[in-house]
C-alpha positions as CSV (number, residue, x, y, z in Angstrom):
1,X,-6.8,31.4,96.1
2,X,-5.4,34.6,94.4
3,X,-4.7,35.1,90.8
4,X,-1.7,34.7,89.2
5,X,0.0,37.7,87.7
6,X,-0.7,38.0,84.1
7,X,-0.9,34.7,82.2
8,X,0.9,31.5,81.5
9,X,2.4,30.2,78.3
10,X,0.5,27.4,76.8
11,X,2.1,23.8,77.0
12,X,2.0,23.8,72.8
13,X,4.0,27.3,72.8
14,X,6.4,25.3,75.6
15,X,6.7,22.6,73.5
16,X,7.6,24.4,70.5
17,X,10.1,26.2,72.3
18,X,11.9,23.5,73.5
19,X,11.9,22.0,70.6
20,X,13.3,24.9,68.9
21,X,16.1,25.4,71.6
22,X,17.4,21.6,71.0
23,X,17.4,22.0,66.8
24,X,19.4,24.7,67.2
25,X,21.7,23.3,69.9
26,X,21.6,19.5,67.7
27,X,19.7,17.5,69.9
28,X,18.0,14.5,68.2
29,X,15.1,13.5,70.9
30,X,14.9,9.5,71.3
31,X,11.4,9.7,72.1
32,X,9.4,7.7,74.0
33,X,7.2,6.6,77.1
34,X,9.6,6.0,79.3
35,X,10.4,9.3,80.8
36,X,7.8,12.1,80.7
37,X,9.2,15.4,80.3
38,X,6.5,18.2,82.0
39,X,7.0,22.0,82.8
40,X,6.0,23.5,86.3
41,X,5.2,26.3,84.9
42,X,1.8,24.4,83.4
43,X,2.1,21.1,85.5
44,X,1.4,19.3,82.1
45,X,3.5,16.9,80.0
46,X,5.2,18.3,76.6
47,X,6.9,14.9,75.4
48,X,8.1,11.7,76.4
49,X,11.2,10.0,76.3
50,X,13.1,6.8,76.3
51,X,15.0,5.8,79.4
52,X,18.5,4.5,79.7
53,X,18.7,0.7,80.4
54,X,20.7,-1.2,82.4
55,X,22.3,-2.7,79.6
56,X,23.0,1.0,78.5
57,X,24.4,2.2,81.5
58,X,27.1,-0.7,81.7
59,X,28.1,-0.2,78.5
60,X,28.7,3.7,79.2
61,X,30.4,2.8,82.3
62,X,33.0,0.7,80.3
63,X,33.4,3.4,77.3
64,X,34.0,5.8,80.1
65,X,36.9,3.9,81.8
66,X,38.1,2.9,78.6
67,X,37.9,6.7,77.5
68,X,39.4,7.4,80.8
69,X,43.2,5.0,80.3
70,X,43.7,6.9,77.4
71,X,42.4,10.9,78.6
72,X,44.7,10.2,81.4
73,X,47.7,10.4,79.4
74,X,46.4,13.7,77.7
75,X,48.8,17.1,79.0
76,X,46.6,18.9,81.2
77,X,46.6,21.8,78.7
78,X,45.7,19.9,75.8
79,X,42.8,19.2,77.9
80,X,41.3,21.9,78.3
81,X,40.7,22.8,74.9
82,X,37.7,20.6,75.4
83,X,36.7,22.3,78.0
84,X,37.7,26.3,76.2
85,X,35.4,25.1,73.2
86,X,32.3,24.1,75.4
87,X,32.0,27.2,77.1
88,X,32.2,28.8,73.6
89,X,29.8,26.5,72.2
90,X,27.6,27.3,75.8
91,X,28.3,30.8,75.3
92,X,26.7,30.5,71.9
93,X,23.4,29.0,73.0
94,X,23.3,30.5,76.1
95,X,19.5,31.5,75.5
96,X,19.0,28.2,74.3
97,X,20.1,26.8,77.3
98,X,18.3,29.2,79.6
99,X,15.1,28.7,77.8
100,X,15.3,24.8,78.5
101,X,16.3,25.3,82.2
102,X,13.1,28.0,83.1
103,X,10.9,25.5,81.0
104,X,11.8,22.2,83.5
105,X,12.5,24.3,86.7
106,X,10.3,26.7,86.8
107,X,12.6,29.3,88.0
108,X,12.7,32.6,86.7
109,X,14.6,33.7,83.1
110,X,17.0,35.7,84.5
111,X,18.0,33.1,87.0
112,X,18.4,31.0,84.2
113,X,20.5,32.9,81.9
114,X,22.5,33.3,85.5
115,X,22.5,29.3,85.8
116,X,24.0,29.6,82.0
117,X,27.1,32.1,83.0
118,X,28.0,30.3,85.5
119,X,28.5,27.4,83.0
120,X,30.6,29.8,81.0
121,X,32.7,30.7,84.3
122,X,33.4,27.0,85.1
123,X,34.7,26.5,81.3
124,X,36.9,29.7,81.9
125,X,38.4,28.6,85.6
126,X,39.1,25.0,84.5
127,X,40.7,25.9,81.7
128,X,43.4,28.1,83.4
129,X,43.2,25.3,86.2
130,X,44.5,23.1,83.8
131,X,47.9,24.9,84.1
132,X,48.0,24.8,88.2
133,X,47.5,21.4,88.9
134,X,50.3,21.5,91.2
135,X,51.8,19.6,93.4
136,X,54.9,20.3,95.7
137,X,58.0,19.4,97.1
138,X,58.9,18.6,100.7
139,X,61.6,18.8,102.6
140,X,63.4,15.5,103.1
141,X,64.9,14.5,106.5
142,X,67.2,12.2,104.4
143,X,70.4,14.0,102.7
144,X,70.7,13.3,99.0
145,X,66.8,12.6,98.7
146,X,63.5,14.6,97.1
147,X,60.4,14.1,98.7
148,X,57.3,15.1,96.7
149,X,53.5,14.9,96.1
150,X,52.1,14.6,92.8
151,X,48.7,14.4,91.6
152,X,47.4,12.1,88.8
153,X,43.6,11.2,87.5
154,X,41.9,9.4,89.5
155,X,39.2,7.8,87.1
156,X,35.5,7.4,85.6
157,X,33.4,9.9,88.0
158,X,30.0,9.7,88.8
159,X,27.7,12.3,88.8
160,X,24.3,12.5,90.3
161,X,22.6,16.1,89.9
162,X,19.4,17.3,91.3
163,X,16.4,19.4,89.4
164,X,17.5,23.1,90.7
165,X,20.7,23.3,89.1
166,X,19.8,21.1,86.3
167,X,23.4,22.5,84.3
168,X,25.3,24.5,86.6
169,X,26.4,21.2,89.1
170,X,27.0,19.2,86.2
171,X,29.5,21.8,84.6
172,X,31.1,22.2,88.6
173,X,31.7,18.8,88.4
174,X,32.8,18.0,84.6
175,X,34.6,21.2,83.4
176,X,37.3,20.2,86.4
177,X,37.1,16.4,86.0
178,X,38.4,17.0,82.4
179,X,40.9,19.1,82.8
180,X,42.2,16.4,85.8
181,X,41.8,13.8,83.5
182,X,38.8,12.1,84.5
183,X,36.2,11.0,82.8
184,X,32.2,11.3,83.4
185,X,29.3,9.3,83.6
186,X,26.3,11.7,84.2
187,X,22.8,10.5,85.9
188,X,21.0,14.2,85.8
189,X,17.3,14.4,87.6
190,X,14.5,12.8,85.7
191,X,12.8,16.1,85.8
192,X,15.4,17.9,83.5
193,X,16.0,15.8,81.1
194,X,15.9,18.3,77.8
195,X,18.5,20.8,79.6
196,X,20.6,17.3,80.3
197,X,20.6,16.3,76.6
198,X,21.4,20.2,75.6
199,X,24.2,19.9,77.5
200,X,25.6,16.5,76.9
201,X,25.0,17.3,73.0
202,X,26.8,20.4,73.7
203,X,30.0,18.7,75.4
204,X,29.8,16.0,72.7
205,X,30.2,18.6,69.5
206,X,33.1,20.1,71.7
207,X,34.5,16.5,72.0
208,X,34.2,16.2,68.0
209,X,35.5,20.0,66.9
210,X,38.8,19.3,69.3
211,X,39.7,16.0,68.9
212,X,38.5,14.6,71.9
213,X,37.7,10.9,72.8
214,X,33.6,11.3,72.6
215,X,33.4,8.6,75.3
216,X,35.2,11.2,78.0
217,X,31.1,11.7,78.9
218,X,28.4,9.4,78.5
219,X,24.8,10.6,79.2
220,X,21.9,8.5,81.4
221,X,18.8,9.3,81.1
222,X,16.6,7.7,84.0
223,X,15.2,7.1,87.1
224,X,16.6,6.3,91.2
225,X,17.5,2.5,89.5
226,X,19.9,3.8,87.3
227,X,21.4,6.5,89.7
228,X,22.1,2.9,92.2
229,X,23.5,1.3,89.8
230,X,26.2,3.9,88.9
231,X,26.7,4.3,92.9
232,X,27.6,0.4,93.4
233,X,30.1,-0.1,90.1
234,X,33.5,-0.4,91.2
235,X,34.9,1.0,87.7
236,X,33.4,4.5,89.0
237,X,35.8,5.7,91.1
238,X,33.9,9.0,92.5
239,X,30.4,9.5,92.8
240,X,29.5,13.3,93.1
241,X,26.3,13.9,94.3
242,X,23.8,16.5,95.4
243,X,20.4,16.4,96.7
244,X,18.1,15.7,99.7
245,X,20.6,14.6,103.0
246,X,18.9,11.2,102.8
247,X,19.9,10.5,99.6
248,X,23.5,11.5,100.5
249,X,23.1,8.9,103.2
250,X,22.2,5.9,100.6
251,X,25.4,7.1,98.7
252,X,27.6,7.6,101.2
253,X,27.4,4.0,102.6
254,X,26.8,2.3,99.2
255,X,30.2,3.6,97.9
256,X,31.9,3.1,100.8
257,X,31.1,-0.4,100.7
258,X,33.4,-1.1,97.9
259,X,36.4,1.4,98.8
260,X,35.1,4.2,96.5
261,X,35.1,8.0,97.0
262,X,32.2,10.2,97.1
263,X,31.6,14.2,96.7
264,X,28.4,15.0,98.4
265,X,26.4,18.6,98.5
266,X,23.5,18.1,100.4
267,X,20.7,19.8,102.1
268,X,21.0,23.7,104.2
269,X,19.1,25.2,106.5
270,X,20.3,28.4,106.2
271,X,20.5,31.0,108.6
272,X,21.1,34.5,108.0
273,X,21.8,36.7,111.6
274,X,20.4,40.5,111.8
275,X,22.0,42.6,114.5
276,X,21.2,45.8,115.8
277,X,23.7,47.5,113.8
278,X,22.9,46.3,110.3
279,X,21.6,47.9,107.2
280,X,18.0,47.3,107.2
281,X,17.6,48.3,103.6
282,X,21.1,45.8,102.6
283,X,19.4,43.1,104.9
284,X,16.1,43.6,103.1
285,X,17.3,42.9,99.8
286,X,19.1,40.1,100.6
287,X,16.9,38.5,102.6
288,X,13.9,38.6,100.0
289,X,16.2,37.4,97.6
290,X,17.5,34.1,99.2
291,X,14.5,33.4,100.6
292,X,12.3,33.8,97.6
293,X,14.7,33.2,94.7
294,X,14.0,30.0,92.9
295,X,11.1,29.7,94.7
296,X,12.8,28.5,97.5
297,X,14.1,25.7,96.0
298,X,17.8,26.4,96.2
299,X,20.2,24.5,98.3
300,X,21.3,27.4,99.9
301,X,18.0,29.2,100.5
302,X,17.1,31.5,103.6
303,X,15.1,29.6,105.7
304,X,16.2,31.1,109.2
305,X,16.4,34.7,110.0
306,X,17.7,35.2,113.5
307,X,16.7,38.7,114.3
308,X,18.2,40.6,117.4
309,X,15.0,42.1,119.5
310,X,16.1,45.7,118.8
311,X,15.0,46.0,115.2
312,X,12.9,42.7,114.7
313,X,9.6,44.8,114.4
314,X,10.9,47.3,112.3
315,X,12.5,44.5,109.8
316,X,9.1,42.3,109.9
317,X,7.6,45.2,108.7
318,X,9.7,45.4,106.1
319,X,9.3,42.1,104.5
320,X,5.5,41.8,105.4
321,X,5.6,44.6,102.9
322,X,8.1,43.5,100.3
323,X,6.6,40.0,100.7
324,X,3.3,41.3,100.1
325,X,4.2,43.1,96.7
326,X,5.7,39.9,94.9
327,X,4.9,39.3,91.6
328,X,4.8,35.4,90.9
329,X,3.4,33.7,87.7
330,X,4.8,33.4,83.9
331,X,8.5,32.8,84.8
332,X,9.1,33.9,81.2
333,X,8.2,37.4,82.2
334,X,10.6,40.0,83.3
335,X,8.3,41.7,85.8
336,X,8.2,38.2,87.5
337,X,9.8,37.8,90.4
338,X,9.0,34.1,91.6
339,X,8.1,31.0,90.0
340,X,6.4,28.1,90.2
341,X,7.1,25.1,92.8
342,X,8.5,22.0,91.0
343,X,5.8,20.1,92.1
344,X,2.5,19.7,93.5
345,X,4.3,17.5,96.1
346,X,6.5,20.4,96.7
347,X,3.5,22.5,97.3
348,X,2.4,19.7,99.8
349,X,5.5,19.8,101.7
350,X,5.5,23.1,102.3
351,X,1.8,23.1,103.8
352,X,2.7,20.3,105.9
353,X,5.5,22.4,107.3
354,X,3.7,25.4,107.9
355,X,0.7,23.4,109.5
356,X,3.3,22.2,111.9
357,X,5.3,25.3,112.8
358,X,1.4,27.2,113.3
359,X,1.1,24.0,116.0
360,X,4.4,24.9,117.5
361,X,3.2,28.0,118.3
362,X,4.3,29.9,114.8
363,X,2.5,32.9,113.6
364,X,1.9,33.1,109.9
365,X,3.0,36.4,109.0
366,X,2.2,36.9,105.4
367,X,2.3,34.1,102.4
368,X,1.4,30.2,101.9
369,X,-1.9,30.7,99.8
370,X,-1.7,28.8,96.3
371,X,-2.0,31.2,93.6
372,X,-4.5,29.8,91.3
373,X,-3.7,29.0,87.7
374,X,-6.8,28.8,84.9
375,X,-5.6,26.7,82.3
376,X,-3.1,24.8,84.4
377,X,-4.3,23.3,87.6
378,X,-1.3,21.0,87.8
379,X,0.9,24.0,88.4
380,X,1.8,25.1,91.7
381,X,2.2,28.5,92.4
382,X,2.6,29.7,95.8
383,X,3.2,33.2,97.7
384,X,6.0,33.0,99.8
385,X,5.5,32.9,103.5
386,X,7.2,34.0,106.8
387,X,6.4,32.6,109.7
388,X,7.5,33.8,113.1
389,X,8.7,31.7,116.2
390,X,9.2,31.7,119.7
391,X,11.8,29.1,119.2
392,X,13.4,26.9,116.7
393,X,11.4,23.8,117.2
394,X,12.3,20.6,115.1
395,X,10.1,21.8,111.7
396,X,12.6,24.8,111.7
397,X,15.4,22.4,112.2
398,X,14.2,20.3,108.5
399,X,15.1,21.5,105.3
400,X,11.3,22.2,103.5
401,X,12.5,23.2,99.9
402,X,10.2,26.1,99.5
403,X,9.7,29.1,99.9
404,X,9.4,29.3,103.5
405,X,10.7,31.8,106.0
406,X,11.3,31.0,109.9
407,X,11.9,34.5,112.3
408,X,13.7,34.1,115.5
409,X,14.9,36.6,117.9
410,X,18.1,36.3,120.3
411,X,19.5,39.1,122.7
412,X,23.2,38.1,122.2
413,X,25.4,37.3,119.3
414,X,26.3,34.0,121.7
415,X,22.7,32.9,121.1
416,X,22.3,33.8,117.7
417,X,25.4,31.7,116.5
418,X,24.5,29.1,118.7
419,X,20.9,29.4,116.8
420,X,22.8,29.1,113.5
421,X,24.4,26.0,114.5
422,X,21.5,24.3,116.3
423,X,20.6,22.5,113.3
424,X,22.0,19.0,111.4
425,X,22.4,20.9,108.4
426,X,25.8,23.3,107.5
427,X,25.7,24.5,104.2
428,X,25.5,28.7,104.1
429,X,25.9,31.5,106.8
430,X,25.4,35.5,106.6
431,X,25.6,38.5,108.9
432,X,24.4,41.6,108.7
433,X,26.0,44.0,110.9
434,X,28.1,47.5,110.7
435,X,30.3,46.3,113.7
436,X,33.8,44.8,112.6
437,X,33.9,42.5,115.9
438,X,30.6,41.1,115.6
439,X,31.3,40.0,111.5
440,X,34.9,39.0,112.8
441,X,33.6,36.9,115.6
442,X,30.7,35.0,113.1
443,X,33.6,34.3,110.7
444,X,35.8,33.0,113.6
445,X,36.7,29.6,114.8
446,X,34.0,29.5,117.4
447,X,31.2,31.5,114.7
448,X,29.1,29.6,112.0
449,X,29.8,26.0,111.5
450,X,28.9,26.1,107.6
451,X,31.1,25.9,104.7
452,X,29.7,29.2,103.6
453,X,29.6,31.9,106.1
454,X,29.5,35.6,104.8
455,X,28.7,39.2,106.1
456,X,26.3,42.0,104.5
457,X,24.9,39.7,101.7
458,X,22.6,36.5,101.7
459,X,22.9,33.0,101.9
460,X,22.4,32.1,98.0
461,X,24.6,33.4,95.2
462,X,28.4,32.1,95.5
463,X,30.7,32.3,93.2
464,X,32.5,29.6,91.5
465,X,35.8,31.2,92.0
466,X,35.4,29.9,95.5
467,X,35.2,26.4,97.0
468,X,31.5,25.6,97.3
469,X,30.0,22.9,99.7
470,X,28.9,22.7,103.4
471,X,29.6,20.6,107.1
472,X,27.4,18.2,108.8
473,X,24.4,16.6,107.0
474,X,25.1,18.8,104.1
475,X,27.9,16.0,103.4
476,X,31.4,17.7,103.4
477,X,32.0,18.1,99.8
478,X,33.6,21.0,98.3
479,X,32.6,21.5,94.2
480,X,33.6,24.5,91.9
481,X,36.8,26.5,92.5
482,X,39.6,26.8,94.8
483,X,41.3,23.6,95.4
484,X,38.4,21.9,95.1
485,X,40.1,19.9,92.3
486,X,42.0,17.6,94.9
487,X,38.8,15.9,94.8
488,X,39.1,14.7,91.3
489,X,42.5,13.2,91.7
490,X,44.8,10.8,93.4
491,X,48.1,11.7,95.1
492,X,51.0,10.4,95.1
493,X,54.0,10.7,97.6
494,X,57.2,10.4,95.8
495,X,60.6,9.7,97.4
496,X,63.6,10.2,95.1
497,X,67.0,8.9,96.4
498,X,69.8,10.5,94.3
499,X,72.6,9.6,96.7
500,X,75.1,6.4,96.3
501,X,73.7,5.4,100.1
502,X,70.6,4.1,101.7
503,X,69.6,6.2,104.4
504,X,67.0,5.0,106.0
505,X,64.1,7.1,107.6
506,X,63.6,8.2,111.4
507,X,67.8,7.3,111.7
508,X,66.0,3.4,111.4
509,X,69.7,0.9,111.5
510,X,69.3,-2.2,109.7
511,X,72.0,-3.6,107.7
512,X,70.9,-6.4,105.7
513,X,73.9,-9.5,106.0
514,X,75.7,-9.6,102.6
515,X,74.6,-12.8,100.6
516,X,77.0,-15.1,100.1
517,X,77.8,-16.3,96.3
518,X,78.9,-20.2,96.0
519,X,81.3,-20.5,93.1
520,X,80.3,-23.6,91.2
521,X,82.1,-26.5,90.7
């Protein structure tokens, strides 16, 4: 095993800054044995917690939709001054926040503080959202009648978030159920915890410096018991969920058992095409960094790079290179460029996978050697690898969150969109290429099959401005900007008849016989 660079931040100096972070933010701990609350970056426990209870989680549901007949009735705009003064107050403890997030992730400060903006750039879209929730009118077929579509608040929604983006999907999903005049029930990853209660506590003094019903969120902190539970009550009328395809599977047909609706972002398997045209030193950097950002643990991560035969050799030799200068450890330290895995299991999965591919014929290129950590042996710290392919075999076709690489080559940009496609996952796309047709024909009808497709930069990185969310097993859901706020709400289809006749649609005759009246006697 090779060392780690530099050294690692004791568990008492992560404890104490955690602890600091939530004083400053106004988090009172309920502590306990219940949930125990560790850092990757030392594999060891820092405190404990107590879990939610059943008990707990009804109640919350029913403050929620209780919360939720009166927010309904709040004007969009007034809204949204909840939502202004928590990205001020997020704004304000941005490094707090960041600090929390690096110490239960593991991923790197700067991607943290990065997680944190784009808390602050959810507050700041939903809050001018608030003034577009429109709907439209139609032309009727009918003279002296409006046709219409309006939208209204749909209800208590559910939302299930995953360890990577411990705060970033939960602000997607609440700063726009607010403003649409939903309410929240949030069941965060028992992993993140601390950043969970940050944020709730966070949302809650916005809630109180507003005016706000303090019941428009409620907070659950526990395990896959919990998360059910929320997924089979009826008074929950979306559950939002990200996280592993078979998860979104359990949810999907749980919910739809009782009529409800469901948001899902689930795994990618993310291809990223290199033709012979394309910036090698653009492609580098953007490669390296979906593929090794996060450790690899990012739904949209590079984990297939289709290379055209013309310049595979010279771009292997590229990343072989990069690859080979990485600098992984403290994810504290600015000079680091990769963190730790979440897990040792994640660390297992990802030699599992490689062990496979190698049978399949794979070459290990460069990577997949644990890093070892003195002081820490729970941690796992692992250098990236790449492995090469003569095709893409059924390991390359499953999602390993890690930081794993698979190389195919194609001849034609047929095969290598075909490539792209080949897999059950849809989630992100990229291109790389100088030639207007080829990005024209990746972005075309008959091109990628993801919800994210782009040319001359990775796979990882949207912005919220756009819808985010992929096809296939990634679930169909669509989070963060755009429209995406149809999700959150009902619709209505209004018909307004402002004549003094009843016309009746597609010319339909039917006259009722006139009632007949006996005088009485």
């Amino acid at each position: 095993m090779t060392a780690l660079a530099g050294s690692l931040p004791t568990t008492v100096v992560l404890t104490e800054r955690a602890y600091a972070g939530l004083a400053r933010i106004g988090v009172v701990l309920d502590e306990g044995t219940d949930l125990a609350v560790r850092s990757p970056i030392t594999g060891e426990r820092l405190l404990g917690l107590r879990a939610t209870t059943t008990t707990e989680t009804d109640a919350s549901i029913a403050a929620a939709h209780a919360a939720f007949l009166r927010w309904r009735t709040t004007p969009p705009p007034r809204r949204s001054e909840l939502v202004r003064r928590l990205g001020e107050l997020i704004r304000a403890h941005h490094g707090d926040l960041a600090d929390l997030i690096t110490i239960e992730t593991g991923k790197i400060h700067s991607e943290a503080l990065g997680e944190v903006q784009e808390m602050i750039d959810i507050c700041e879209f939903a809050v001018g959202l608030s003034r577009q929730l429109y709907g439209r009118t139609i032309a009727s077929e009918r003279p002296g009648h409006r046709l219409a579509e309006t939208w209204h608040p749909l209800g208590v929604v559910g939302v299930i978030s995953a360890f990577n983006f411990p705060a970033a999907v939960w602000s997607w999903n609440t700063a726009v159920a607010l403003v649409c005049g939903d309410t929240v029930v949030w069941k965060p990853s028992e992993l993140t915890p601390l950043v969970s209660l940050a944020s709730a506590r966070l949302l809650a003094r916005a809630a109180e410096d507003v005016g706000a019903p303090v019941d428009v969120h409620r907070l659950l902190l526990a395990g896959r018991a919990i998360g059910r539970q929320v997924v089979d009550d009826p008074r929950v009328a979306l559950v939002s969920a990200t996280g592993s395809t078979r998860m979104g599977r359990e949810v999907v047909g749980r919910v739809a058992a009782r009529f409800g609706r469901t948001l899902l972002e689930l795994g990618g398997n993310n291809a990223t095409v290199i033709t012979p045209s394309a910036d090698l030193d653009l492609a580098t950097n953007g490669i390296v960094f979906s593929a090794v950002g996060t450790a690899g643990q990012r739904c949209t991560t590079l984990r297939r790079l289709i290379v055209h035969n013309d310049v595979a050799d010279a771009l292997v030799e590229r990343l072989v290179s990069v690859y080979g200068a990485l600098s992984i450890g403290d994810p504290f330290d600015d000079r680091t460029l990769v963190g730790p895995l979440i897990s040792a299991a994640a660390y297992g999965a990802m030699q599992g996978a490689l062990a496979r591919a190698q049978r399949d014929g794979g070459k290990l290129l460069v990577g997949g050697t644990r890093r070892s950590t003195p002081g820490a042996p729970g941690a796992s710290y692992v250098d990236p690898a790449i492995v090469l392919m003569t095709d893409q075999t059924d390991v390359v076709c499953e999602e390993t969150f890690a930081p794993l690489l698979y190389i195919l080559t194609y001849d034609s940009l047929d095969k290598a969109i075909e490539l792209n496609n080949a897999v059950p996952q849809g989630l992100s796309s990229s291109i790389f290429t100088r030639d207007q047709q080829e990005a024209e024909r990746f972005l075309a009808a008959d091109g990628s099959d993801c919800g994210i497709a782009n040319v001359n930069i990775g796979t990882s990185g949207a912005e919220i401005g756009g819808a985010f969310g992929g096809e296939k097993a990634t679930g169909g859901g669509r989070e963060s900007g755009s429209d995406s706020w149809r999700a959150y709400m009902r619709r209505a289809t209004n018909t307004v008849n402002y004549s003094s006749g009843l016309a009746l649609a597609q010319n339909v005759s039917f006259a009722a016989p006139r009632p007949t009246i006996s005088s009485a006697r």
